[in-house]
N, C-alpha and C positions, 0 to 999 in steps of 0.2 A: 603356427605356434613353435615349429622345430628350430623357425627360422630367428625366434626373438630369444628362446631358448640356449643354443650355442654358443653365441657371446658371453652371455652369464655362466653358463659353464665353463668356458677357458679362461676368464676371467677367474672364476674360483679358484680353478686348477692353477692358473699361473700364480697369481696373489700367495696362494699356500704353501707352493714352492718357495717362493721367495720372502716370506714369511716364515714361515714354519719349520723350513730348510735350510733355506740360502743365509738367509741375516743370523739365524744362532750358532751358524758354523763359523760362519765370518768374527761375531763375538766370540767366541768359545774360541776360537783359533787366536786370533789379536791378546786377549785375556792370557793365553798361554806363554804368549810368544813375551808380550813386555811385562806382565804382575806372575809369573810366576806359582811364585810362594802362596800369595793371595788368592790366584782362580781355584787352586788345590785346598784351601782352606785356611792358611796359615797355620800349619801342622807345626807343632812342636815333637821331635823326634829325640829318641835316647836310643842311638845307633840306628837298627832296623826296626825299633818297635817306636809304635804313635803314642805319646803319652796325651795329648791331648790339642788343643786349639786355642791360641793368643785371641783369639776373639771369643771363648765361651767356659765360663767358668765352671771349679769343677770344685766338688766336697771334700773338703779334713777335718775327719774326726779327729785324728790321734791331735795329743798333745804335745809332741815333738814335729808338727807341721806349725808354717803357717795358714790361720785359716783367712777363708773371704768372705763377701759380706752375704750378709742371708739372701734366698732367693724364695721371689716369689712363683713360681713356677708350680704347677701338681701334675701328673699325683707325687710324681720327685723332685728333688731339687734340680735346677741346673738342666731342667727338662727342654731342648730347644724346640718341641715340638706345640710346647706352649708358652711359649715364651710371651711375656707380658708383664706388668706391674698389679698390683694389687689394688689399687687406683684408691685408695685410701687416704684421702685429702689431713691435716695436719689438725684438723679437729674430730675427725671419728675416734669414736672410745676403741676399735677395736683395733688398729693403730696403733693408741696408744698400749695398750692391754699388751700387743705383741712387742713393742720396743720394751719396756717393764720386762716381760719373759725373756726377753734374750740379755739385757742389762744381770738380772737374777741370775741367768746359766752361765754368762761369762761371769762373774763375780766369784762364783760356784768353783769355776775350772782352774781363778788364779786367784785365791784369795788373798795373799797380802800384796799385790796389783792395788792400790788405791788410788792411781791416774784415773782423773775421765778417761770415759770410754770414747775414742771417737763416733761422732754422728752417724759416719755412711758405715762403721761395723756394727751397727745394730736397726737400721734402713735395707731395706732390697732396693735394688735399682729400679727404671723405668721398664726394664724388658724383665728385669731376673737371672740376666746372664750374665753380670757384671766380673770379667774374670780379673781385676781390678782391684786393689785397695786402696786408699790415701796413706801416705807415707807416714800420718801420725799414727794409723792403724797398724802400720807394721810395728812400729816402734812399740806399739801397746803392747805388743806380743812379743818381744823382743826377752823380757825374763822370763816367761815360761817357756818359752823356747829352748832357750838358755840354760834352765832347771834341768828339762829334762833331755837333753841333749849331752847334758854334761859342758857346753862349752861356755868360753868368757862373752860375755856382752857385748864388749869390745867387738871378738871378731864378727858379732851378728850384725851388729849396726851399718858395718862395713858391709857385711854381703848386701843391706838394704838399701845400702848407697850405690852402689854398684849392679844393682838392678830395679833402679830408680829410673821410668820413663819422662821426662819435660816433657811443658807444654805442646799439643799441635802446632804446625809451624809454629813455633816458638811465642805464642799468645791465645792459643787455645787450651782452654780447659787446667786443671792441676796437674804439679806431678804425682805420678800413680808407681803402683809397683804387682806385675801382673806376678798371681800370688803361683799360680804353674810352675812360671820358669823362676821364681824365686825357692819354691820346693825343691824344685829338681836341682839347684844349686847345692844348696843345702844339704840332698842326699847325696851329690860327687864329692860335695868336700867330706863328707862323713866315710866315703869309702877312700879316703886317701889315705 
């Protein structure tokens, strides 16, 4: 039995090494060496401190931010550890019930704001993490911004143009405007 045995166990032993060992150090090493930015998370930095991550969205309450779109995430928002959609197809009442409620709180936040509201800021994404807005969602928010910032319109539009992401390779998906590094613009130009 010893003798049919020991195969299977070197066999285990080696497989695991080379598995379990060999091949994630080799990715984890490759991953460092050419993406960088990306094996690290794609950290968004404000000198030595993380403000947060180009792939994961993150909350503004104040009304001198821009905010992003709702997340469906619990028990907090912007939660990656449950990251998912809320899988509520285009005819549940509860859906709608929830677009209605944030329609009402944004109406609430900028009342003489009478533009539609765009779609995807009042939509959670597919995962909930969407750190992300469509470029007419910034613009929606562009005079409240504006209001309470004290600044002209003019220069907002422009900071939204100027951190306006285009298509993937240049045919995928819309332009977006990731609302992080758009804040954080916002708050250097504020300290100038």
């Amino acid at each position: 039995m010893l003798k049919e045995l020991k195969p299977a166990l070197v066999l285990l032993a080696t497989l695991s090494v080379l598995t379990g060992l060999a091949y994630p150090a080799l990715v984890t090493g490759l991953a460092q060496a050419i993406f960088p930015e990306q094996a690290n998370g794609s950290l968004i930095r404000d000198g030595d401190a993380v403000r947060g991550s180009r792939l994961v969205g993150q909350p503004f309450a104040a009304p001198g931010h821009f905010q992003g779109r709702p997340s469906a995430t619990a028990p907090m928002a912007f939660n990656g550890a449950a990251s998912g959609g809320a899988n509520q197809g285009p005819l549940n009442p509860a859906l709608e019930e929830a677009v209605k409620g944030r329609i009402e709180a944004l109406r609430a936040s900028d009342p003489g704001n009478t533009a539609p509201i765009p779609v995807d800021f009042v939509t959670a994404s597919a995962s909930g993490l969407d750190p992300h807005i469509s470029v007419a969602a910034a613009h929606w928010q562009v005079p409240r911004v504006a209001r309470e910032r004290k600044l002209p319109e003019a220069q907002l539009r422009e900071l939204v143009a100027a951190h306006t992401e285009g298509r993937q390779l240049g045919f995928l998906g819309e332009p977006r405007v990731n609302v992080l590094a758009l804040n954080m613009a916002l708050g250097a130009r504020a300290q100038r």
